[in-house]
C-alpha positions in Angstrom: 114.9 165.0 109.2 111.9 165.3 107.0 108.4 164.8 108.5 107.8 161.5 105.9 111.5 160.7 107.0 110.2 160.8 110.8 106.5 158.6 109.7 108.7 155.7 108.1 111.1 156.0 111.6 108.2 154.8 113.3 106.6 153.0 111.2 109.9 150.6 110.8 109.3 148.6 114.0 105.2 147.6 113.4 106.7 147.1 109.6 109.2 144.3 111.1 106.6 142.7 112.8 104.0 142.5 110.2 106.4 141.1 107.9 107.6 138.4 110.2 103.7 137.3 111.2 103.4 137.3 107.0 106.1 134.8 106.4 105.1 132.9 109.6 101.5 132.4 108.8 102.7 131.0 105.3 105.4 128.7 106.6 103.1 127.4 108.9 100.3 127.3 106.2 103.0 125.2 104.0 103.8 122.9 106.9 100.6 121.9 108.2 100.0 118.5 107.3 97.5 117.4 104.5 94.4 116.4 105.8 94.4 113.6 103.6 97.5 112.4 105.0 96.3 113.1 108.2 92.8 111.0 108.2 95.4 108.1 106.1 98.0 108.0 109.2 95.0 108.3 111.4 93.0 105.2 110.1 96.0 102.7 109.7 94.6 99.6 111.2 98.0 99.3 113.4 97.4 98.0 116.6 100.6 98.5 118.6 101.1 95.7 122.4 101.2 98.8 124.5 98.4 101.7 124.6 100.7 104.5 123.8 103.8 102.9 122.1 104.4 106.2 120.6 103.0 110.0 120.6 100.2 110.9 117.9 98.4 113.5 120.1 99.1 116.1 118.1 96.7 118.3 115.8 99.4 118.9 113.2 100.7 114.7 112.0 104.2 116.2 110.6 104.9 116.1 114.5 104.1 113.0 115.2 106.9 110.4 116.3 108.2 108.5 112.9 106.5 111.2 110.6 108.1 113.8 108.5 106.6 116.0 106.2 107.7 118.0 103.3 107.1 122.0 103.2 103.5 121.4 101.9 103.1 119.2 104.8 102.8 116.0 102.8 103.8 113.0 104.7 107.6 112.0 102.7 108.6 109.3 106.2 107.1 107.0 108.2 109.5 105.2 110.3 108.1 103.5 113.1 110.7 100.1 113.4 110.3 98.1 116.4 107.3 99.9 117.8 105.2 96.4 119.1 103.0 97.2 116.0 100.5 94.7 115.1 97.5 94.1 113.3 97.6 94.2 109.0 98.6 97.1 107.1 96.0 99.6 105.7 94.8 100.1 102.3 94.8 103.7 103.6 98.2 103.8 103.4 98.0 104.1 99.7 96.7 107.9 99.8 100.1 109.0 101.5 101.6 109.3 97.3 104.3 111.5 98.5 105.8 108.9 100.7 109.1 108.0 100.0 110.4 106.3 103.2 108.5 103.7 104.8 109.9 101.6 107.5 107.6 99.1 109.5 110.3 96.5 110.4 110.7 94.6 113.1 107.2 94.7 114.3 104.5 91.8 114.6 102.0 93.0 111.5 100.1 90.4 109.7 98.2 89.6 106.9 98.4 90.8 103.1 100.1 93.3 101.6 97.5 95.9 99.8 97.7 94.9 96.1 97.6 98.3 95.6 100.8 99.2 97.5 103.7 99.4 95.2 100.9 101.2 92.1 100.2 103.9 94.6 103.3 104.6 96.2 105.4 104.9 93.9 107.7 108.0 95.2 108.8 105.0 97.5 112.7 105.1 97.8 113.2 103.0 100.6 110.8 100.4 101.6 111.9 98.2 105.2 109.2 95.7 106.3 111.8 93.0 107.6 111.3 90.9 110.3 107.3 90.8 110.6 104.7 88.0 109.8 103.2 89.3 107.0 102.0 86.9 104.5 100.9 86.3 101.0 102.1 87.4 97.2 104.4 90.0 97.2 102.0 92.2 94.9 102.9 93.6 91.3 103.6 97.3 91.1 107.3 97.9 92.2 108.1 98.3 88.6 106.4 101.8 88.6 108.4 102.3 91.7 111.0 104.3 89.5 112.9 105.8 92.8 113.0 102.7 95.1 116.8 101.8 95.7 115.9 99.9 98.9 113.4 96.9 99.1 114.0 94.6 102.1 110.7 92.7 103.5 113.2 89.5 105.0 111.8 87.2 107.3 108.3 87.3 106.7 106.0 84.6 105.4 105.4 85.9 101.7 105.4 83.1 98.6 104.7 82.9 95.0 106.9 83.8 92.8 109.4 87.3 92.9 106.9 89.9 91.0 107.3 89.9 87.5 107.8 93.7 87.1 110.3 94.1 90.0 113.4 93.8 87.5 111.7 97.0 85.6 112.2 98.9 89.0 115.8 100.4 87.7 116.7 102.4 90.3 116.5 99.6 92.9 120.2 99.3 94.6 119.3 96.7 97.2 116.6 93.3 97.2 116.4 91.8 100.7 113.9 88.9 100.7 115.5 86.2 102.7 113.7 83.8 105.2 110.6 84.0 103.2 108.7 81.1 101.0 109.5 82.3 97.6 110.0 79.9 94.6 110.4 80.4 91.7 113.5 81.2 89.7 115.2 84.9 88.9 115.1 85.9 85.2 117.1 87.0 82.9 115.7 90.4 82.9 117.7 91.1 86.1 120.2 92.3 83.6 117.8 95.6 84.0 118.5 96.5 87.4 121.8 97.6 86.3 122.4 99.8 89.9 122.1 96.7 92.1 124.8 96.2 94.9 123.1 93.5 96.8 120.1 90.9 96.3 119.8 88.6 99.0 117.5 85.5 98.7 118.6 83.1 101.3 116.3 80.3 103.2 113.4 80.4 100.4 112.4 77.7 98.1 113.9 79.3 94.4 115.0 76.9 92.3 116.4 76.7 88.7 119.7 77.8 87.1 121.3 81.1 88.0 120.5 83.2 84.5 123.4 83.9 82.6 122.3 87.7 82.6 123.2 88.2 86.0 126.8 88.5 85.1 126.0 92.1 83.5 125.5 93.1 87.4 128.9 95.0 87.3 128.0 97.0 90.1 126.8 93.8 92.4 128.6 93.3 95.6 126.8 91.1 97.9 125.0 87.6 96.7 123.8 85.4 99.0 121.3 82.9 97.8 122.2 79.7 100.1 119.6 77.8 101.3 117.4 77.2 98.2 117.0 75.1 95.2 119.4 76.4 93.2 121.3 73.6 90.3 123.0 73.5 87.6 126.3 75.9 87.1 126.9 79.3 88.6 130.5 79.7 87.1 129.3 81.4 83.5 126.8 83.6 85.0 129.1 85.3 88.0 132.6 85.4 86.9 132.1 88.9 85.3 130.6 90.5 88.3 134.3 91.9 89.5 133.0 93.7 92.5 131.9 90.7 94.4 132.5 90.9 97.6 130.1 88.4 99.0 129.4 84.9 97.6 127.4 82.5 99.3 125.8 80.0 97.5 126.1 77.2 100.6 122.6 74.6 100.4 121.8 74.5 97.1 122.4 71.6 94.3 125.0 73.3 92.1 127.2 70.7 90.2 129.8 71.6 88.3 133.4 70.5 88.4 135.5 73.8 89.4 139.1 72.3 89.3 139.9 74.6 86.4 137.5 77.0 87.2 139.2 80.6 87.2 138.0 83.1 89.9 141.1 85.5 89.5 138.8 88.2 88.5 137.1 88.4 91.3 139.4 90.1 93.3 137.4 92.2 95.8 136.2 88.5 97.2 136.1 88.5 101.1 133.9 85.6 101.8 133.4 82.5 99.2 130.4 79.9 100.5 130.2 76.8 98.5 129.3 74.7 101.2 126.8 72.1 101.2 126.5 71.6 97.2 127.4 68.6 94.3 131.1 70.3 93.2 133.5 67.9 92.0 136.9 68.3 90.7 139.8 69.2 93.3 140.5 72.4 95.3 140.1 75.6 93.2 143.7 76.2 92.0 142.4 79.5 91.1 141.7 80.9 94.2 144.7 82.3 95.4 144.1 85.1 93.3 141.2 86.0 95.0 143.9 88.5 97.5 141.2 89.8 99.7 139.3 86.2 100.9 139.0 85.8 104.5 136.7 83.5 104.6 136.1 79.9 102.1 133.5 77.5 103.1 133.7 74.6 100.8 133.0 71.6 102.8 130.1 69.2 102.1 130.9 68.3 98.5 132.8 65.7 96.9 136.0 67.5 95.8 138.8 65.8 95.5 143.0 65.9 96.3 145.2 67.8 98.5 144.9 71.6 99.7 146.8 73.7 97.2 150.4 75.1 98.9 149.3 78.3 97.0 146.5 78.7 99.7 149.1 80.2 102.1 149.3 83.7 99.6 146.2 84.7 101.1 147.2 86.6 104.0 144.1 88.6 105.2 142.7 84.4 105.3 140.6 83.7 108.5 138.3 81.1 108.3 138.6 77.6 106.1 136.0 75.1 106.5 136.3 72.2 104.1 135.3 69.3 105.8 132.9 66.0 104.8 135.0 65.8 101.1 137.9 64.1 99.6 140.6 65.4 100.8 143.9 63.4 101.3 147.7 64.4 102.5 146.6 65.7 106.2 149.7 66.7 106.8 150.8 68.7 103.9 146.9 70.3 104.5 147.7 71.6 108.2 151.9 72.8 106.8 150.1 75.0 104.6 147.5 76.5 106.6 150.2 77.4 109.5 151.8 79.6 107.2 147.9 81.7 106.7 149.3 84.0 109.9 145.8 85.3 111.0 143.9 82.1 110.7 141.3 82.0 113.5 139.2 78.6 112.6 140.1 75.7 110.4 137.4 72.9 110.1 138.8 69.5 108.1 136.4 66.9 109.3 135.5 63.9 107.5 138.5 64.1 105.3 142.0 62.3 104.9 140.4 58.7 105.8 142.7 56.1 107.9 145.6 58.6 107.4 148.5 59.2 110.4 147.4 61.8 112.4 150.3 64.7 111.6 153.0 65.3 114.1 156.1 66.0 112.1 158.4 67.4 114.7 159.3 70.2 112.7 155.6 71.5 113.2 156.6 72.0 116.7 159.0 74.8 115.7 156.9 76.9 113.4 155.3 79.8 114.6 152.1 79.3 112.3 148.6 78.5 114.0 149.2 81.7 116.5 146.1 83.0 116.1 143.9 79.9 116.2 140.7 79.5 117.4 138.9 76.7 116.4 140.3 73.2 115.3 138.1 70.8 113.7 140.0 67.2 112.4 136.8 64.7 113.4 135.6 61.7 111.2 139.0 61.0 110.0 139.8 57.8 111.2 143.8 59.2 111.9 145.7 57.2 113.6 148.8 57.6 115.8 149.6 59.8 119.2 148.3 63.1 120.1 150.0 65.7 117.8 152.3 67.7 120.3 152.0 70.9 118.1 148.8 71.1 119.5 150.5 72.8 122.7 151.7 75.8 121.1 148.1 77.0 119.9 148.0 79.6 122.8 144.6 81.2 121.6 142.8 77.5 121.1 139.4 77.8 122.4 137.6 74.6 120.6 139.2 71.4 119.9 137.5 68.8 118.0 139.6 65.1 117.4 136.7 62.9 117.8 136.2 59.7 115.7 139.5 59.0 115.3 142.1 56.3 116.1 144.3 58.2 118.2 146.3 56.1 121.1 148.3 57.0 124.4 146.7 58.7 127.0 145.1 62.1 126.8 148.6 64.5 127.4 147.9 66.8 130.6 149.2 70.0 128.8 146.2 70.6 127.3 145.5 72.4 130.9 148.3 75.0 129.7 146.1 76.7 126.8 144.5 79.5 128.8 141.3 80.0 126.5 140.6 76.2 125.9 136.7 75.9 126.7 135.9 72.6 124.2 137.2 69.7 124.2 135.6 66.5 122.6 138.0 63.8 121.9 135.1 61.2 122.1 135.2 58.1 119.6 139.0 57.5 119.6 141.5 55.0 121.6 142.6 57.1 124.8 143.5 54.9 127.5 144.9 55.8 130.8 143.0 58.1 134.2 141.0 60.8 133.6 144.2 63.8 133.5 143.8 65.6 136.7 145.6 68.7 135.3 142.1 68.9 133.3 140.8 70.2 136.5 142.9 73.6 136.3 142.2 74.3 132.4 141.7 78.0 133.5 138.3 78.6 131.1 136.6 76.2 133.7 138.2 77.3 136.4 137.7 80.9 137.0 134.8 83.1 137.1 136.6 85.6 136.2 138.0 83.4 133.2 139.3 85.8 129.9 135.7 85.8 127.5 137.1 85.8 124.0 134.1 85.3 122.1 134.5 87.6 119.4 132.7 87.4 116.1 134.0 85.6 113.0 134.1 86.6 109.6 131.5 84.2 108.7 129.6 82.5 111.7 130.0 78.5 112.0 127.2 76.3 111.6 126.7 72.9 112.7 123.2 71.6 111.2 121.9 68.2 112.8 118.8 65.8 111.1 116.2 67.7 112.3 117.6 71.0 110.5 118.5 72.7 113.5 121.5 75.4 112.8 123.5 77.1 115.4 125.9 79.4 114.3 127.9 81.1 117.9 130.7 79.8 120.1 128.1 80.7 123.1 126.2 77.1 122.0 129.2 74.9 122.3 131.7 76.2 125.0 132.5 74.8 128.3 132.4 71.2 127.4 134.5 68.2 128.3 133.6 65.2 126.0 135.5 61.9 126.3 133.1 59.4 125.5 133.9 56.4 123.8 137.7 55.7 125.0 139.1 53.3 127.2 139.8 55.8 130.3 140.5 53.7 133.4 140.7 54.5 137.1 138.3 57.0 139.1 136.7 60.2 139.0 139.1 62.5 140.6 137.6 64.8 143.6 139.4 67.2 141.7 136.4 67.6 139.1 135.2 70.4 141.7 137.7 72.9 140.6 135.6 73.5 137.4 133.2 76.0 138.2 132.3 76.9 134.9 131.8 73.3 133.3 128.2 73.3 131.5 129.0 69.8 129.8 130.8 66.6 131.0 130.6 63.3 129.5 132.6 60.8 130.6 130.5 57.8 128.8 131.2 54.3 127.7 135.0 54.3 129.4 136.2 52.0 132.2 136.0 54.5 134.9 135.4 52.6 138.4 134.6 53.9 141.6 132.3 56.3 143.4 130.9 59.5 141.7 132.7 61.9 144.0 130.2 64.7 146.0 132.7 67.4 144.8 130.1 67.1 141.1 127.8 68.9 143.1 129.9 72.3 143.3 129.5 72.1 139.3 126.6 74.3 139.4 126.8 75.3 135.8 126.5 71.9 134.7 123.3 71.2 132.3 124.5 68.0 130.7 126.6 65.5 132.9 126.7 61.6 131.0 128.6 59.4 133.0 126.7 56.5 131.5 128.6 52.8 130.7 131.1 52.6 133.0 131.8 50.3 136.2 130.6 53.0 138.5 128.9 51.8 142.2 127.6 53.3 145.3 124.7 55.9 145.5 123.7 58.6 143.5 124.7 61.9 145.7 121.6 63.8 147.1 124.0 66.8 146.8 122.9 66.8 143.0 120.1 68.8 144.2 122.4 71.8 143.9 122.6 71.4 140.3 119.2 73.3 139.2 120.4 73.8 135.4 120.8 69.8 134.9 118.7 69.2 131.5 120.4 66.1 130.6 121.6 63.1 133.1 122.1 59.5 132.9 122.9 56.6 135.5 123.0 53.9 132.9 124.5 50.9 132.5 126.8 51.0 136.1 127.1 49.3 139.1 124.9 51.8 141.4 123.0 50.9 144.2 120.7 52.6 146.7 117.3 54.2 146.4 117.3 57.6 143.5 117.3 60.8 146.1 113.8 62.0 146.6 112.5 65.7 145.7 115.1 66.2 143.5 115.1 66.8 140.4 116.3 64.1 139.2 113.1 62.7 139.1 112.2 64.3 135.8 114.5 62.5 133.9 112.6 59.3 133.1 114.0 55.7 133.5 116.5 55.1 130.7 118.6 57.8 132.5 118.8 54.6 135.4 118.6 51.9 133.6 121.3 49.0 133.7 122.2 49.1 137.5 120.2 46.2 139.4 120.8 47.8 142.9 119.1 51.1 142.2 115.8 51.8 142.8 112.8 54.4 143.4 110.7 56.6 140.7 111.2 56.4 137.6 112.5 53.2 138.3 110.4 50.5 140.6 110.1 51.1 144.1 112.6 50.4 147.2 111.9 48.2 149.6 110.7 49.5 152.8 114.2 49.1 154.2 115.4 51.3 151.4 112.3 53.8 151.8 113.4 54.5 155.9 116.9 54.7 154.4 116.0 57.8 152.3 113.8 59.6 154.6 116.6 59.6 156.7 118.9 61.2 154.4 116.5 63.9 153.4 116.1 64.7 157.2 119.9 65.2 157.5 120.5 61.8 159.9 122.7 60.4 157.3 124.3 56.5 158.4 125.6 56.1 154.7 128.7 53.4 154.9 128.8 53.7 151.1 130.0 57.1 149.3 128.5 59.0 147.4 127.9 58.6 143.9 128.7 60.4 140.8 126.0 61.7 138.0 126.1 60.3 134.7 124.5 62.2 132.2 122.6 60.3 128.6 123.6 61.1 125.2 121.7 58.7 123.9 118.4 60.9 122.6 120.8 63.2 120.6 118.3 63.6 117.7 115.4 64.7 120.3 117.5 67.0 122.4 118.6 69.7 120.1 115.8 72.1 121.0 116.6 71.9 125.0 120.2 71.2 125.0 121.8 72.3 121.6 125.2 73.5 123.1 126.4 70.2 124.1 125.0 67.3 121.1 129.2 68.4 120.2 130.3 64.2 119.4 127.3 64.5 117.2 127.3 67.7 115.3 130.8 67.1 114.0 129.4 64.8 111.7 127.2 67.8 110.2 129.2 70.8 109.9 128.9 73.0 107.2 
């Protein structure tokens, strides 16, 4: 070996190690983060609800939490969703012009957006400030925003109108704006945004027609505009968006007739909402072309006719609400839907006036309905017996047959549908004893009771007066309503059995007798209206053990006695007692003195009752009121409402 040979031998290792230092020293250097950036992230006037709700201790800000930096250590994320931030949003945010990701959702920031925002930023490609309460004009700018594909800023308080320039940001893919207080309409010049999949303006205040442009959207997959101002006709402006999947137009004042219109080339439909508009015309004879809908919401217009038989081609069919219309033939209406295999709800209230409620007995034979969920036929005015198909309907959690004019007593089967949790057959002619086999219906029953609450394709809604929504099974499960019949007899001890009930009302029947003790073991119960019936005796002290009771009434019975003291039955006020001359004590006048020893004795334990116990009667009188304590169980009202 040479002697150079041997000097660049042992040089090699120190060479190694210089080199590595080199290239380590300049991809630090690179990575470093801008000071500018630094001093920008640093001054943000973000005020989070805990000291530390992240780590920003660091020298270096590309390793702070929700920061990422490019390899000249410019700041290209901040993501920092759900962190308790509040306070507004900085002007300093501005200098970060390499940003391209900026999430702030789902925080509690306030105030304006920096005018300057969208003009500074403008590497932005996603922007997410959902669910905040920022305020204000959204300001101008996004249309420089040449790489945004993602704007969402939902559920905030912004107004004014939707920036002018926002339909020059081309490469936008996605407008999320719902829940806001925008008005305004959308122009034309949304032909421009020629990428867009999705633009989602529900709950705002736009108004206008839908432009005729917006049919040029070929890519456009999701539009969901419900819940503004909307008129005039949507048909011309949509039917040449083929990739629709999602439609919702539901709550606006569209008003065309759409018997003849022809949807067929909208073929990647799953969910059509119509709801809630001005259409006229009959049933869209068209829509059976439409082989991928799982879900139609039509009801609340004024169309016309019977369901169309081809409504049965739509296998993949789940959900069909179309009640508060026109609608006539219930029979032929509840043939066809059997043969939709996987249908989980059908809702055809307020339809098929003083028609015969439909029990052909060759429904009974079918195998259609097998996978049903919900059934909704209230505000019909039907007449005629209980329909007996009713029994096969093994998966039948809700049942709704209220205002009609159904006779006979209410058929004990109904105990045999294991996931049965609703019943409201309130408003109609039942006569006959409350059915004891009631008291085994196994969703009541059991703790332990099969939850089947599974998410729909579209969620229900039930809207009352005072524009309350509730859109889950959880609201309206567990509930027995029989109100308005002509039920006979006594409350059977029975009653106990069902563990799980949260709602009972038995109002405005015959029912006579004592309220059995047993109530007590209800201890779920939060709404118990026994109200309007021949009732006597006392009111149980053993109520005391129902702590979630929100809503109870006494009224209009035959009850006697002195209302049990240091309960909490004294919070309801005196309507909930009114209408029975023997009771007495707060909130109604007080005993006697005779009464007064009467009740201290029974608080003490030395009970010489000679009259039984009474049963609780629960009011559901102040329906309007009650909807923000008690929503789940207004259910005789809300049928009147659904959407």
């Amino acid at each position: 070996m040479s002697y150079p040979t041997i000097i660049m031998a042992d040089l090699k290792p120190h060479y190694l190690l210089f080199t590595l230092m080199f290239i380590f020293k300049v991809f630090a250097a690179n990575h470093a983060c801008n000071q500018l950036d630094g001093n920008s992230l640093s001054s943000l006037l973000l005020d989070s609800s805990n000291s530390t709700p992240f780590n920003w201790s660091s020298i270096n800000c590309c390793h702070w939490e929700g920061i990422s930096c490019d390899h000249k250590g410019r700041v290209t994320h901040l993501w920092l969703p759900s962190k308790g931030l509040k306070g507004s949003i900085s002007p300093s945010l501005g200098n970060l012009t390499r940003l391209s990701h900026l999430n702030l959702s789902h925080n509690s920031l306030t105030g304006l957006l920096p005018t300057q925002l969208f003009s500074l930023l403008n590497q932005l490609r996603v922007l997410d400030l959902r669910h905040n309460h920022l305020a204000g004009q959204l300001p101008s700018g996004i249309g420089g925003c040449s790489k945004l594909k993602i704007f969402w800023a939902g559920f905030n308080s912004f107004f004014g109108f939707l920036p002018h320039d926002i339909y020059y940001a081309a490469a936008l893919k996605e407008i999320s704006l719902p829940s806001n207080n925008l008005s305004g309409s959308i122009s034309n010049n949304i032909m421009n945004l020629s990428k867009l999949t999705s633009l989602e303006l529900y709950q705002n205040q736009l108004s206008g027609n839908l432009p005729l442009n917006i049919g040029k959207l070929s890519k456009l997959k999701h539009l969901i505009l419900h819940t503004n101002s909307f008129m005039g006709s949507f048909s011309h402006s949509l039917l040449n968006c083929t990739n629709l999947i999602h439609l919702s137009l539901r709550m606006n004042f569209f008003d065309e007739n759409i018997t003849d219109l022809n949807i067929s080339n909208l073929h990647c439909l799953t969910i059509l909402d119509l709801g809630s508009n001005n259409f006229i015309g009959k049933f869209l004879a068209s829509i059976h072309s439409c082989v991928s809908l799982r879900a139609i919401r039509i009801a609340r217009n004024q169309l016309e006719g019977q369901i169309p038989p081809d409504l049965a081609q739509l296998k993949y069919l789940s959900f069909l609400s179309a009640g508060s219309n026109k609608l006539t033939n219930v029979t032929a209406a509840i043939k066809i839907l059997m043969r939709c295999s996987i249908l989980e709800v059908v809702m055809l209230g307020n339809n098929f006036l003083r028609e015969s409620m439909p029990t052909d007995v060759s429904m009974i034979d079918t195998d259609g309905f097998k996978n049903l969920r919900v059934l909704f036929l209230s505000f019909c005015q039907l007449t005629g017996q209980f329909p007996i198909w009713i029994s096969k309907l093994k998966n039948l959690q809700f049942l709704s047959l209220s205002s009609n004019r159904i006779t006979s007593s209410i058929p004990g089967w109904l105990s045999t549908l294991p996931r049965l949790s609703t019943i409201d057959l309130s408003y109609n002619l039942f006569s006959g004893e409350f059915p004891k086999k009631f008291c085994e219906l196994q969703a009541f029953v059991s703790v332990h009771a099969i939850d089947y609450n599974s998410s729909l394709t579209i969620p229900i809604y039930f809207t009352t007066e005072d524009n309350n929504s509730f859109n889950s099974f959880n609201y309206f499960s567990r509930l027995i309503f029989l109100r308005n019949n002509s039920l006979s007899g006594t409350i059977p001890i029975e009653i106990g059995c069902l563990k799980r009930l949260r709602g009972l009302d038995l109002s405005h029947n015959k029912l006579i007798g004592t309220i059995p003790t047993q109530i007590s073991e209800l201890t779920d119960l939060e709404y118990l209206d026994l109200s309007a019936n021949h009732l006597y005796g006392e009111i149980p002290v053993s109520l005391i053990n129902l702590h979630f009771l929100r809503l109870f009434s006494v009224a209009n019975n035959n009850l006697n006695g002195a209302i049990p003291v240091g309960t909490q039955l004294q919070a309801f006020n005196a309507s909930s007692f009114e209408g029975n001359q023997g009771l007495c004590g707060y909130p109604l006048p007080q005993c006697s003195l005779t009464s007064n020893k009467r009740d201290e004795d029974i608080q003490e334990g030395e009970d010489r009752r000679t009259i039984p116990w009474f049963h609780v009667i629960v009011v559901l009188g102040f329906i309007t009121g009650f909807w923000g304590v008690c929503a789940p169980f207004v259910f005789c009202y809300f049928n009147s409402s659904i959407h």
